[in-house]
NUVEXMAR-419482 format. One record per residue (C-alpha): x, z, y; residue in one letter. Coordinates in steps of 0.2 Angstrom, whole numbers, padded with zeros to 4 digits, always signed. Each point is the difference from the previous one (the first is absolute). Example, Ala and Ser with C-alpha at 12.3 -4.5 7.8 and 13.67 -1.06 7.14 Angstrom:
+0062+0039-0022a +0006-0003+0017s 
//
This chain:
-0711+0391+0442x -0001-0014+0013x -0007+0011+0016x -0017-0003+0004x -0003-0015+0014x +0015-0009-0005x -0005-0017-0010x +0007-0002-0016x +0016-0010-0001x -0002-0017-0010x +0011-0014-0003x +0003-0011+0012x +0009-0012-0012x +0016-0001-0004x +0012-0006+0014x +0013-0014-0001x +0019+0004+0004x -0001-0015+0013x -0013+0007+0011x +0006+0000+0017x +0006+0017+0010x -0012-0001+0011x -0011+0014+0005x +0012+0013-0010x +0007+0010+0016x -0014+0013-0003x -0005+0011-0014x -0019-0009-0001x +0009-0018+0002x +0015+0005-0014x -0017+0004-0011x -0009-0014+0003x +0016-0011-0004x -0002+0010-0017x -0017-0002-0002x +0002+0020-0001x -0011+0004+0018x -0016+0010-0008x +0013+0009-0010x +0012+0005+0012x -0016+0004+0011x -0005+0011-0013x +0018+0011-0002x -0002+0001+0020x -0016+0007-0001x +0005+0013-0015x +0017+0006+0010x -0012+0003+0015x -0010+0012-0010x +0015+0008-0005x +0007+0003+0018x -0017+0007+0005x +0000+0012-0016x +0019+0004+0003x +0002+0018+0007x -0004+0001+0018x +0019+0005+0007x +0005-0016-0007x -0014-0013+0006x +0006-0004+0015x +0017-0006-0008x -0005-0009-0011x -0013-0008+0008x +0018-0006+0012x +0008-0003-0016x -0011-0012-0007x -0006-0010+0016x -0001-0018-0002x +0017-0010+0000x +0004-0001-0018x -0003-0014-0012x -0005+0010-0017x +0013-0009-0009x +0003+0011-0010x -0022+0003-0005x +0001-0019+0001x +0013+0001-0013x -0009+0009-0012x -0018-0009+0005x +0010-0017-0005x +0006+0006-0017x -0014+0009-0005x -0007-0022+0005x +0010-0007-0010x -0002+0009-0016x -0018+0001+0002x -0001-0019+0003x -0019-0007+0004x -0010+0009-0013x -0001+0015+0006x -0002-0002+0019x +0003+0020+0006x +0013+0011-0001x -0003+0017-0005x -0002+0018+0009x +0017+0008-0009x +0007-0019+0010x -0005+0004+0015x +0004+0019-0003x +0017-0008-0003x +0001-0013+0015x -0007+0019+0012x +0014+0010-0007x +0014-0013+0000x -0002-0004+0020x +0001+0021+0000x +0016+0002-0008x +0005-0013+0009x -0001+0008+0015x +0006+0014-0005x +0018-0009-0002x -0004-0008+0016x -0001+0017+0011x +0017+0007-0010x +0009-0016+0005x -0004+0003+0017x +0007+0018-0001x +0015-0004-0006x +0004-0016+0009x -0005+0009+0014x -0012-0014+0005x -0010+0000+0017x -0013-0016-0002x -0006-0007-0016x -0013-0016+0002x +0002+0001+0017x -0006+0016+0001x +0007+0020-0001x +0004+0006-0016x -0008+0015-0008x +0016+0010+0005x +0001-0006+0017x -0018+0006+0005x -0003+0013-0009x +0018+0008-0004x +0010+0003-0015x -0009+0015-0009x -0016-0009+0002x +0007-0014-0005x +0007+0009-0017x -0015+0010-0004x -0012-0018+0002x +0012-0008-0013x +0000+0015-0011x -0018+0003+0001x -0004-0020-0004x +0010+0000-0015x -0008+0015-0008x -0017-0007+0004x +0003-0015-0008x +0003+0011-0017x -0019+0007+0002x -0006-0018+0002x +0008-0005-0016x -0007+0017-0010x -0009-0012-0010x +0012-0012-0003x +0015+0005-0011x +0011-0020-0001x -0003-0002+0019x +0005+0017+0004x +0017-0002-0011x +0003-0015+0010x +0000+0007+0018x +0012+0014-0007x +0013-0010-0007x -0004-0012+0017x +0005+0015+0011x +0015+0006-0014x +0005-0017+0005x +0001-0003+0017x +0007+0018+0003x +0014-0003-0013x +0003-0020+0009x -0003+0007+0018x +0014+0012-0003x +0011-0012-0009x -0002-0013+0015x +0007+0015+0011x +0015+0006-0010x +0007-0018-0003x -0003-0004+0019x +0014-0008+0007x +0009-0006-0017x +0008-0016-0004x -0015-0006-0011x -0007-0016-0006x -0015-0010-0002x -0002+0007-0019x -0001+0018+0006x -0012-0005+0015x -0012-0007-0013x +0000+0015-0012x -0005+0013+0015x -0012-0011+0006x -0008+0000-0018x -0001+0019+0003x -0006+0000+0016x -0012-0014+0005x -0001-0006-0018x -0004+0016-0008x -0018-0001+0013x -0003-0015-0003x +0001+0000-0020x -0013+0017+0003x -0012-0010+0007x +0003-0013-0013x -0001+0014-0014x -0018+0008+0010x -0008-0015-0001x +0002-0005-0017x +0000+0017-0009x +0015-0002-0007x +0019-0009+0001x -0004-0018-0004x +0002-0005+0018x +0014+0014+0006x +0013-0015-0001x -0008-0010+0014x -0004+0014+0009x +0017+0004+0000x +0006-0016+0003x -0012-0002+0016x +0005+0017+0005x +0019-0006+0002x -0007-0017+0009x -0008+0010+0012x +0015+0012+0002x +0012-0017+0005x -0013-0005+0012x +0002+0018+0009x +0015-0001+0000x +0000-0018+0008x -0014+0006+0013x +0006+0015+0004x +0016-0011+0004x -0008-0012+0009x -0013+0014+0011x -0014-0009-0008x -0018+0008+0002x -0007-0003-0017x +0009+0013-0010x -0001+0013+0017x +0020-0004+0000x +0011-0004+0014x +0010+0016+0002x +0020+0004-0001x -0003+0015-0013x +0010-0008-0015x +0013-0006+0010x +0005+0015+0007x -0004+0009-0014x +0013-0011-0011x -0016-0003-0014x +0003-0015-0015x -0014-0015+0008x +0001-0016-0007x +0011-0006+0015x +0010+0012-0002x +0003+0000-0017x +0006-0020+0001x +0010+0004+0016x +0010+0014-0010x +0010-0013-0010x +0011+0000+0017x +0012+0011+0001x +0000+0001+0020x -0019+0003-0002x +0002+0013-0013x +0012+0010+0008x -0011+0001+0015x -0015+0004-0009x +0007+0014-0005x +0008+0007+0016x -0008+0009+0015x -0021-0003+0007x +0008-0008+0014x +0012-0011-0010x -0019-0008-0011x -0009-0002+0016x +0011-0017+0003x -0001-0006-0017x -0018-0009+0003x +0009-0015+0004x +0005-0002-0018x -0015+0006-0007x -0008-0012+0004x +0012-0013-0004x -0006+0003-0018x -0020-0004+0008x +0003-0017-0012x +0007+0007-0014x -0013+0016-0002x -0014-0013+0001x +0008-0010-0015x +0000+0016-0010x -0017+0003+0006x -0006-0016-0007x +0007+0005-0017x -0009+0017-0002x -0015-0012+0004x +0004-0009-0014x +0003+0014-0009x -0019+0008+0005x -0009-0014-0004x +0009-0003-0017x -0006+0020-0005x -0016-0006+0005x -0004-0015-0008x +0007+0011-0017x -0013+0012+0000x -0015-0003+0012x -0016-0008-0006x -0002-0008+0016x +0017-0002+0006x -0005-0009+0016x -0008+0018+0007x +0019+0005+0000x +0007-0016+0007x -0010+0002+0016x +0007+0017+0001x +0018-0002-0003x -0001-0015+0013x -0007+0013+0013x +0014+0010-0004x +0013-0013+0002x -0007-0006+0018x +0005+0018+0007x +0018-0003+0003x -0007-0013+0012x 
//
């Protein structure tokens, strides 16, 4: 149920792919851009309630955890899809799609604290991580005690709650994946396959949640590997929209998108797979591949809004969305 004192979301119209990026460096202006800001107001309100109901050891952590900072593009995925199948007629989502937008912004930051335990990282949006304040153990036992929660808050929901245990089957099996083929001589082709699994395989979930089924699991998807290029691209670039800007996959010889380009060199390759020390100076040629990562960026759009002009009743909801997405790299 919507929580009481939060005013029920209505639609705000559908937006147009050529509305300007103004206004979209914050969560509220990226909804209003999306014509998604009683919506998201309303999953803000709901995971609130479910900090403040959240064992009392814990509160305190996630309260740190889920300060302001992020977008909600991952909500504001589902918020849109759930749009654009609904189309004008029917002008609110439902409780199980605002249930799903809750649970999808927990699991993902669930993956959010593991990530930072194993790339050992000290700041995420400008701020401590999870691990860095509060040390490792209670860093562990946050994430473990989020994820079995959101099994509870899906008691009553048997397609949703299939979707968030293949989601988690799936980043554990493209997490670990990414770390054994660390270092290898591989090419754009693998990169796009784990990043289907990785950031694809959250994105097509919200996709699924909001629909109630698979109908729109291939934009999803196709968004999610979008929005994995752009990381890639930002984190390259230290820019502060995707909480990038460290060395991490550099020194820990991981497949990006610039890597990925720059392995067709020999000289490159051999380097990429030699010693820390030996990646640290390969940024210079990283980023040589800047141009040729945003022309492969510019096709996965194509590809994103292609998926969502197949299957969306009101495509335009999803163009908006995929255009946001694309802007990140910047």
């Amino acid at each position: 149920m919507i929580p009481p004192g939060v005013n029920t979301p209505s639609n705000d119209g559908p937006v147009t792919a050529n509305i300007g990026p103004e206004n979209t460096g914050s969560a509220f202006g990226l909804a209003t851009h999306l014509g998604l800001a009683n919506e998201l107001a309303a999953v803000e309100s709901m995971l609130t309630d479910w900090i403040s109901d959240c064992d009392d050891e814990f509160e305190e952590v996630l309260r740190f955890q889920f300060e302001p900072g992020s977008k909600y593009l991952r909500a504001l995925t589902l918020l849109s899809c759930d749009a654009a199948m609904r189309g004008p007629t029917k002008a609110t989502p439902t409780d199980d799609v605002l249930l799903g937008a809750v649970v999808i912004e927990i699991a993902h930051n669930v993956t959010l604290i593991i990530d930072d335990i194993v790339d050992r990282s000290d700041t995420r949006r400008g701020k401590p991580t999870v691990v860095k304040a509060f040390g490792e153990l209670s860093a562990h036992m946050v994430a473990g005690y989020m994820m079995s929660d959101l099994f509870r808050l899906l008691r009553n929901e048997p397609f949703a709650q299939a979707q968030i245990s293949t989601l988690f089957k799936r980043l554990a099996v493209a997490e670990n994946r990414q770390w054994r083929l660390r270092q290898r001589p591989l090419g754009v082709t693998d990169w796009r396959q784990l990043a289907r699994e990785d950031t694809g395989s959250m994105f097509e979930a919200c996709a699924n949640l909001a629909t109630g089924s698979v109908r729109l699991g291939a934009f999803g998807n196709a968004l999610g590997v979008l929005y994995h290029g752009c990381d890639d691209v930002a984190d390259l670039r230290g820019a502060a929209g995707l909480g990038g800007g460290g060395d991490e996959d550099i020194r820990d010889g991981i497949l990006t998108l610039p890597a990925a380009l720059a392995l067709t060199d020999p000289t490159f390759a051999k380097r990429f797979a030699g010693a820390p020390k030996d990646r640290q100076t390969l940024r210079p040629a990283l980023e040589a591949q800047l141009d040729n990562a945003e022309r492969l960026l510019d096709e996965l759009t194509v590809e994103a809004r292609a998926e969502a002009e197949t299957f969306a009743h009101v495509p335009e909801r999803l163009y908006a969305l995929v255009d946001v997405v694309r802007r990140l790299s910047r």
